[in-house]
Biopython code that builds the backbone (N, CA, C, O; Angstrom):
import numpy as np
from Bio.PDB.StructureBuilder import StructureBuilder

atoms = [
    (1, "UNK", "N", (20.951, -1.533, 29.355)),
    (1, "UNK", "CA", (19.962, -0.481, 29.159)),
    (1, "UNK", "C", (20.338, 0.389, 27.966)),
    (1, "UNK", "O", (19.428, 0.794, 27.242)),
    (2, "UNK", "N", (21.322, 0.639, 27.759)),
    (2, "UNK", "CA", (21.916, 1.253, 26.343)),
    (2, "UNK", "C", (21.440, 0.670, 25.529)),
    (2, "UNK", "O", (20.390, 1.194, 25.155)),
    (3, "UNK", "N", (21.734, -0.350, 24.948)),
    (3, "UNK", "CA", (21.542, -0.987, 24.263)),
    (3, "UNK", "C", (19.721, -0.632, 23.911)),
    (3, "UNK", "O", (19.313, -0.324, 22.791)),
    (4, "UNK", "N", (18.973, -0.747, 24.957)),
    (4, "UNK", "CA", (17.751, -0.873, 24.250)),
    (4, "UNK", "C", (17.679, 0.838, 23.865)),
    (4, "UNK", "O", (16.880, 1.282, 23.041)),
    (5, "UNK", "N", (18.457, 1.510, 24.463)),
    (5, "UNK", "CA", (18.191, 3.048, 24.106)),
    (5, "UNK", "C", (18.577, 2.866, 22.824)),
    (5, "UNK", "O", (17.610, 3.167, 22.125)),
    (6, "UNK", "N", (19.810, 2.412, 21.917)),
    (6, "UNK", "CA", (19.982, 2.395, 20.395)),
    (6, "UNK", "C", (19.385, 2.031, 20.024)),
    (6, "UNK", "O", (19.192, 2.443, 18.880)),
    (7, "UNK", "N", (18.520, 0.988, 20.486)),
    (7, "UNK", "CA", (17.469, -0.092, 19.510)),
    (7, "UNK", "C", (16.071, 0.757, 19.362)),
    (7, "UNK", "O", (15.498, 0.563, 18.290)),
    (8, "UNK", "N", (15.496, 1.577, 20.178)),
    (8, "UNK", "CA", (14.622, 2.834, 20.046)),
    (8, "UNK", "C", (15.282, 3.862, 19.186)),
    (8, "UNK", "O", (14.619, 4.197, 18.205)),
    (9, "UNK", "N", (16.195, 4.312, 19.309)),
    (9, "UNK", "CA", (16.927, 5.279, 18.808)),
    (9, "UNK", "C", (16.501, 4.814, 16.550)),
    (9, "UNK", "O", (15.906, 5.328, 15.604)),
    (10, "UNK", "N", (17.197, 3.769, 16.813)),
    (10, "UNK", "CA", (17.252, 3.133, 15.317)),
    (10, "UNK", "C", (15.789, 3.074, 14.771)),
    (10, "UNK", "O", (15.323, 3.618, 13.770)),
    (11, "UNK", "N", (15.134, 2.191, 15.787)),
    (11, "UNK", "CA", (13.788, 2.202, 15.547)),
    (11, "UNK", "C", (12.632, 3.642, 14.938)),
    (11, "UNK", "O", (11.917, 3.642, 13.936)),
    (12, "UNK", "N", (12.762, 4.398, 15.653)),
    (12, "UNK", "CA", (12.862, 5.610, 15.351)),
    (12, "UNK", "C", (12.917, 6.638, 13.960)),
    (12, "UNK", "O", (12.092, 7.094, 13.168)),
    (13, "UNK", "N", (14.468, 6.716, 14.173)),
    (13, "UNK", "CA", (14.823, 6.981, 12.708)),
    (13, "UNK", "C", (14.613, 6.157, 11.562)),
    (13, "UNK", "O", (14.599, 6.374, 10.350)),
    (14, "UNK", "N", (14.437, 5.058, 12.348)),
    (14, "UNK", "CA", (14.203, 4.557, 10.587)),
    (14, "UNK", "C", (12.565, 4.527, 10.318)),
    (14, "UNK", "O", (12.149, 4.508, 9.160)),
    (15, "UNK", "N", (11.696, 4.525, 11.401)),
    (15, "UNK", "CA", (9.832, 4.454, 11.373)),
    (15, "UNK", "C", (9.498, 6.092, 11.169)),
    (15, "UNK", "O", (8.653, 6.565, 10.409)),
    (16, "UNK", "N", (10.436, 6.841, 12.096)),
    (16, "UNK", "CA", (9.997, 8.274, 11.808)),
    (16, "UNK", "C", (8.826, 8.156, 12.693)),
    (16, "UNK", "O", (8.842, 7.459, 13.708)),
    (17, "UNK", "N", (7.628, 8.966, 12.229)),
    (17, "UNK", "CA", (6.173, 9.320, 12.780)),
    (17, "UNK", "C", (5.508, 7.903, 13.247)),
    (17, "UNK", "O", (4.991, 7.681, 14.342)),
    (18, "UNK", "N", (5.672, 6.829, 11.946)),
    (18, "UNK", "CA", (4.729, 5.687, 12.006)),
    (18, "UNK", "C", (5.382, 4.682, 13.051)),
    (18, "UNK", "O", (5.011, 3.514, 13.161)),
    (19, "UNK", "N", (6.355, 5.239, 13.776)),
    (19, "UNK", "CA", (6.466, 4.294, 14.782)),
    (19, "UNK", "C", (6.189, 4.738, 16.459)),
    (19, "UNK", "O", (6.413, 4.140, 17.512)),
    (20, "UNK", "N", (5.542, 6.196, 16.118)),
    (20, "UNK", "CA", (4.885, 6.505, 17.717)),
    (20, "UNK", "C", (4.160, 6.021, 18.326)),
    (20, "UNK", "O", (4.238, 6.186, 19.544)),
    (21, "UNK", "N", (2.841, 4.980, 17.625)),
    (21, "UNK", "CA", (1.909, 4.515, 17.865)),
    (21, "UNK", "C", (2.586, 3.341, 18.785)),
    (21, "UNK", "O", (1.908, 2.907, 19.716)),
    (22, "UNK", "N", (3.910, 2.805, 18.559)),
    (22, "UNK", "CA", (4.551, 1.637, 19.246)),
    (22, "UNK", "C", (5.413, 2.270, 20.526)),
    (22, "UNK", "O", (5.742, 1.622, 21.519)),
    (23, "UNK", "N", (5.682, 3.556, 20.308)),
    (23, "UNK", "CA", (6.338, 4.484, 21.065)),
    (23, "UNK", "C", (5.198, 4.855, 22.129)),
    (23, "UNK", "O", (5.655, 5.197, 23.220)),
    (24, "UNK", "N", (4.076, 4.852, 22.041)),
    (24, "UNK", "CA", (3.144, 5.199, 22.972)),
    (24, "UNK", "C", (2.975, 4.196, 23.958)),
    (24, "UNK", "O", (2.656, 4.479, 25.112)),
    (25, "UNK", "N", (3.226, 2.719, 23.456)),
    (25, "UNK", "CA", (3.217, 1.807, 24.183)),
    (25, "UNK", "C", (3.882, 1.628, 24.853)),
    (25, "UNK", "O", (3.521, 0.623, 25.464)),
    (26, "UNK", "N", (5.378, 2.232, 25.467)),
    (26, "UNK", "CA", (6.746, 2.127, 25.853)),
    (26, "UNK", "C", (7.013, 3.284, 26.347)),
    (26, "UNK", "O", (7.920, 3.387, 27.173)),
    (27, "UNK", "N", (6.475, 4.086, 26.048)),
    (27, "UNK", "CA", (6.413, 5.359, 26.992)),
    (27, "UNK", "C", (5.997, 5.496, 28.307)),
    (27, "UNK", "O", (6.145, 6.643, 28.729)),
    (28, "UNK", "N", (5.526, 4.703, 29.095)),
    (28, "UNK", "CA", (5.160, 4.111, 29.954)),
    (28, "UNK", "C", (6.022, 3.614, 31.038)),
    (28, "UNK", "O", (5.788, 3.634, 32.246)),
    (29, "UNK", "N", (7.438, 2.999, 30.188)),
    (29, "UNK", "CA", (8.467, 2.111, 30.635)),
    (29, "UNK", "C", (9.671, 3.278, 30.769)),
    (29, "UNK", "O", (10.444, 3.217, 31.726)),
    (30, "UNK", "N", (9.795, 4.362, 29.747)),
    (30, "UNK", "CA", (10.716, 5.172, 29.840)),
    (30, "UNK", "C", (10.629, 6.159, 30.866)),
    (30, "UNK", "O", (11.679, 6.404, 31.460)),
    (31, "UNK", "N", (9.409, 6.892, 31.261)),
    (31, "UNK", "CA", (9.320, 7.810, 31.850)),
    (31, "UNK", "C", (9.684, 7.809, 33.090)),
    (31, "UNK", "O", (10.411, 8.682, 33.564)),
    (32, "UNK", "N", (9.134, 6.662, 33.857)),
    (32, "UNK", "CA", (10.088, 6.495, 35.135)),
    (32, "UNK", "C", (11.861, 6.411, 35.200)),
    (32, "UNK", "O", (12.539, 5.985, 36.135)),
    (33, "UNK", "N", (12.273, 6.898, 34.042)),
    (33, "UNK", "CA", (13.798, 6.717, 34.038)),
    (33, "UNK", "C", (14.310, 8.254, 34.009)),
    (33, "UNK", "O", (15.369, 8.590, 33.480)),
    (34, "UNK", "N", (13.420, 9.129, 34.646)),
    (34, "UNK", "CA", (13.571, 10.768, 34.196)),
    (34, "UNK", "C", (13.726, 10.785, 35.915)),
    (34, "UNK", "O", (14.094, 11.769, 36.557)),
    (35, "UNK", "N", (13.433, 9.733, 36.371)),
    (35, "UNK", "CA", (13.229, 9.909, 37.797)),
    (35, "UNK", "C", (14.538, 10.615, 38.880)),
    (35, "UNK", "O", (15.612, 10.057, 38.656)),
    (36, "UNK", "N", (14.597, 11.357, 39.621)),
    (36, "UNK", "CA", (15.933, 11.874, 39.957)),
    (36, "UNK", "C", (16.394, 10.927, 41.020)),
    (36, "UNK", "O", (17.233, 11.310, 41.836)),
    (37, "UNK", "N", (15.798, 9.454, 41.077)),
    (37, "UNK", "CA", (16.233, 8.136, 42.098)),
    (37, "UNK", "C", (17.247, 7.733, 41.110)),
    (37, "UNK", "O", (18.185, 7.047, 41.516)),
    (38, "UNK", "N", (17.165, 8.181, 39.434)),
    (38, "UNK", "CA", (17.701, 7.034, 38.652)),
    (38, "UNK", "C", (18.761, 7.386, 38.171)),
    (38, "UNK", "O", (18.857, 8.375, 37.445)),
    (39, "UNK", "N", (19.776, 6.602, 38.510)),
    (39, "UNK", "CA", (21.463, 7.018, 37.687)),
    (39, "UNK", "C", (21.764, 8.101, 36.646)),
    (39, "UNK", "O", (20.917, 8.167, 35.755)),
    (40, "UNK", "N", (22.576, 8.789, 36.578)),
    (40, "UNK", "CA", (22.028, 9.856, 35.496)),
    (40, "UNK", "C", (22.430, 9.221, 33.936)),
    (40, "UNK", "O", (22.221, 9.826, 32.884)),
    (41, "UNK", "N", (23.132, 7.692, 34.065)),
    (41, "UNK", "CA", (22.643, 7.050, 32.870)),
    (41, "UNK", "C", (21.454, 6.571, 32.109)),
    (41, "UNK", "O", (21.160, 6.322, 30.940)),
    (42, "UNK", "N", (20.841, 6.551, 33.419)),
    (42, "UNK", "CA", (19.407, 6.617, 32.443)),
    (42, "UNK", "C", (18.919, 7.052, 32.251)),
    (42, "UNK", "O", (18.069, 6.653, 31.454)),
    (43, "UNK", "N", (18.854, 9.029, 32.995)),
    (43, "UNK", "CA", (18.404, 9.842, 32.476)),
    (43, "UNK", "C", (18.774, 9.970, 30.575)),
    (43, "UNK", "O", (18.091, 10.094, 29.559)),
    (44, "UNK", "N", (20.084, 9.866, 30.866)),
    (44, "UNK", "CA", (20.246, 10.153, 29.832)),
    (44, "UNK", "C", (20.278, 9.677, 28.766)),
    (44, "UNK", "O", (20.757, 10.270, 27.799)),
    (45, "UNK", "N", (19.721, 8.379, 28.709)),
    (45, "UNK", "CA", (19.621, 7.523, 28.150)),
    (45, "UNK", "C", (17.593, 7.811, 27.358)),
    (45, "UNK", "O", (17.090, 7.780, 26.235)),
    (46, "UNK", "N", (17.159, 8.027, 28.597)),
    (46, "UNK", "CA", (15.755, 8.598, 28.182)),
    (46, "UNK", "C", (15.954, 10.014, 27.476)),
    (46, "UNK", "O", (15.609, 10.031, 26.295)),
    (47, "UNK", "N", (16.439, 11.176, 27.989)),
    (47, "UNK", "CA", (16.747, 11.921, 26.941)),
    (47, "UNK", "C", (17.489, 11.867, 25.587)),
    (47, "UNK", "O", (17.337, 12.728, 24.720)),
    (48, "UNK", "N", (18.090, 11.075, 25.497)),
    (48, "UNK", "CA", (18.120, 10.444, 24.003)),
    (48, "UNK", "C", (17.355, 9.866, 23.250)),
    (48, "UNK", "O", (17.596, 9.593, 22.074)),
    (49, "UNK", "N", (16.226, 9.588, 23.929)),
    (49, "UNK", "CA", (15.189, 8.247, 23.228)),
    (49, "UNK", "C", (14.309, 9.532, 22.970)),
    (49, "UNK", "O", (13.780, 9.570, 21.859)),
    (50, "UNK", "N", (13.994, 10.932, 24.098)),
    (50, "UNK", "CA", (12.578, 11.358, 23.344)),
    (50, "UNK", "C", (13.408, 12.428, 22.314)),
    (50, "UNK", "O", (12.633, 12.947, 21.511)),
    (51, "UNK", "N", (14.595, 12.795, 22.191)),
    (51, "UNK", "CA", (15.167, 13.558, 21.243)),
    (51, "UNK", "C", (14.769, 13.043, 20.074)),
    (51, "UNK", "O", (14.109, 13.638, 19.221)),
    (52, "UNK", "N", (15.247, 11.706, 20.015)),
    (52, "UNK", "CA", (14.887, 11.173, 18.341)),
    (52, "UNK", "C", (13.604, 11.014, 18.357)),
    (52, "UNK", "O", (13.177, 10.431, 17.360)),
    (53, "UNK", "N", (12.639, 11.396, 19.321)),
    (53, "UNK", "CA", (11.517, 11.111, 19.025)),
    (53, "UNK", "C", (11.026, 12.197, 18.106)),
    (53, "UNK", "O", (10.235, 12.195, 17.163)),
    (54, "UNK", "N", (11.831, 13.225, 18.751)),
    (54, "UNK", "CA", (11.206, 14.719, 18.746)),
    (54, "UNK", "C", (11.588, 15.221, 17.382)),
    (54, "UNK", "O", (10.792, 15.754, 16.608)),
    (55, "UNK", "N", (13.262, 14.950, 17.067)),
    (55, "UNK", "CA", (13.648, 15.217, 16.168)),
    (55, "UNK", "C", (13.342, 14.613, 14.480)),
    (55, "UNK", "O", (13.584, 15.100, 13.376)),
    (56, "UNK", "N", (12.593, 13.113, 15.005)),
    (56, "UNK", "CA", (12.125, 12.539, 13.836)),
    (56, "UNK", "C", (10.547, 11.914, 13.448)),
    (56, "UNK", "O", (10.165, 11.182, 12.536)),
    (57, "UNK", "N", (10.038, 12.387, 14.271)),
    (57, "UNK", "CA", (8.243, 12.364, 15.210)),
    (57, "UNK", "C", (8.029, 14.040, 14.187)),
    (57, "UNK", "O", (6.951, 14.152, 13.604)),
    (58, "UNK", "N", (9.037, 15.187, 14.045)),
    (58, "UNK", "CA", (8.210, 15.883, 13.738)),
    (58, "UNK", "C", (6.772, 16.515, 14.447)),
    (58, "UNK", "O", (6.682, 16.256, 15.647)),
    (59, "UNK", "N", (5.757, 17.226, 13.922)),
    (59, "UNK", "CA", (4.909, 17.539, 14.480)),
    (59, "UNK", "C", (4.448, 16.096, 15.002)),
    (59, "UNK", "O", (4.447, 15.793, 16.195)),
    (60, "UNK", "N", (4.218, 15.593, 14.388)),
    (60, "UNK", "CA", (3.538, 14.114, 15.242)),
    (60, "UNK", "C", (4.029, 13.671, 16.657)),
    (60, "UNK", "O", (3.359, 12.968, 17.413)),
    (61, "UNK", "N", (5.457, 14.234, 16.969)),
    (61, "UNK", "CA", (5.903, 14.059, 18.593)),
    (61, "UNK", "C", (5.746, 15.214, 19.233)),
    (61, "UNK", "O", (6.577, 15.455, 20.109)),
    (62, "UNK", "N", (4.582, 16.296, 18.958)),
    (62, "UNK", "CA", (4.415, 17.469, 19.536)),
    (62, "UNK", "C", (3.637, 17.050, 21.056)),
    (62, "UNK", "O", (3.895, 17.738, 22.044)),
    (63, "UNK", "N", (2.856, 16.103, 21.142)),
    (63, "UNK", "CA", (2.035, 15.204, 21.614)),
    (63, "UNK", "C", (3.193, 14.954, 23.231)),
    (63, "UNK", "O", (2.791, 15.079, 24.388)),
    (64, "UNK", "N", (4.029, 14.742, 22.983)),
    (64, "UNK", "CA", (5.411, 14.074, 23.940)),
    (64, "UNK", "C", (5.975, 15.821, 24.389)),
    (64, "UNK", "O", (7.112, 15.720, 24.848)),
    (65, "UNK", "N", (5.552, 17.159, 24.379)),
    (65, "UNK", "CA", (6.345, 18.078, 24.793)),
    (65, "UNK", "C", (6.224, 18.156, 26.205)),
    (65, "UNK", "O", (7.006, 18.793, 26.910)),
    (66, "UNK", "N", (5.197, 17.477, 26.645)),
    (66, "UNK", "CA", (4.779, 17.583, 28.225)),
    (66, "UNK", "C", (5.786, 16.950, 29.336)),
    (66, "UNK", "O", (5.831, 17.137, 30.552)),
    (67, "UNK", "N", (6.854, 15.851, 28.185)),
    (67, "UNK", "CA", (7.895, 14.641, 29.278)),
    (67, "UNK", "C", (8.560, 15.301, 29.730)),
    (67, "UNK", "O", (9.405, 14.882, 30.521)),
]
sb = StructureBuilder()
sb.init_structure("model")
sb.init_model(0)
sb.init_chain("A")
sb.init_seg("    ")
for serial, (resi, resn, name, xyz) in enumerate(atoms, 1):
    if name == "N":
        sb.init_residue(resn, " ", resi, " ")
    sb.init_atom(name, np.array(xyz, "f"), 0.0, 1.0, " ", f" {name:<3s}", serial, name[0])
structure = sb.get_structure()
């Protein structure tokens, strides 16, 4: 599961904004990992994924303040 958290992470920083539209699609898959059933590795693993969202989404990840 790490692993795909770096591979978003990378993805990310390197698409910036133009890769939310693919991020919207997968957002779907992450959010149930905020769940308090779920290891707190994957919390935290999801809070790493919408950080770089947030941090490199710019206004364009204003959209994601609701997760």
């Amino acid at each position: 599961m790490m692993v795909v958290g770096e591979i978003l992470g990378t993805l990310v920083k390197t698409f910036k904004a133009s890769f939310l539209p693919f991020f919207d699609e997968l957002s779907s898959y992450i959010m149930p990992m905020w769940g308090k059933d779920k290891s707190s590795e994957e919390r935290r693993i999801a809070i790493c994924i919408f950080d770089d969202v947030a941090e490199q989404g710019r206004e364009a990840a204003l959209k994601y303040e609701h997760f």
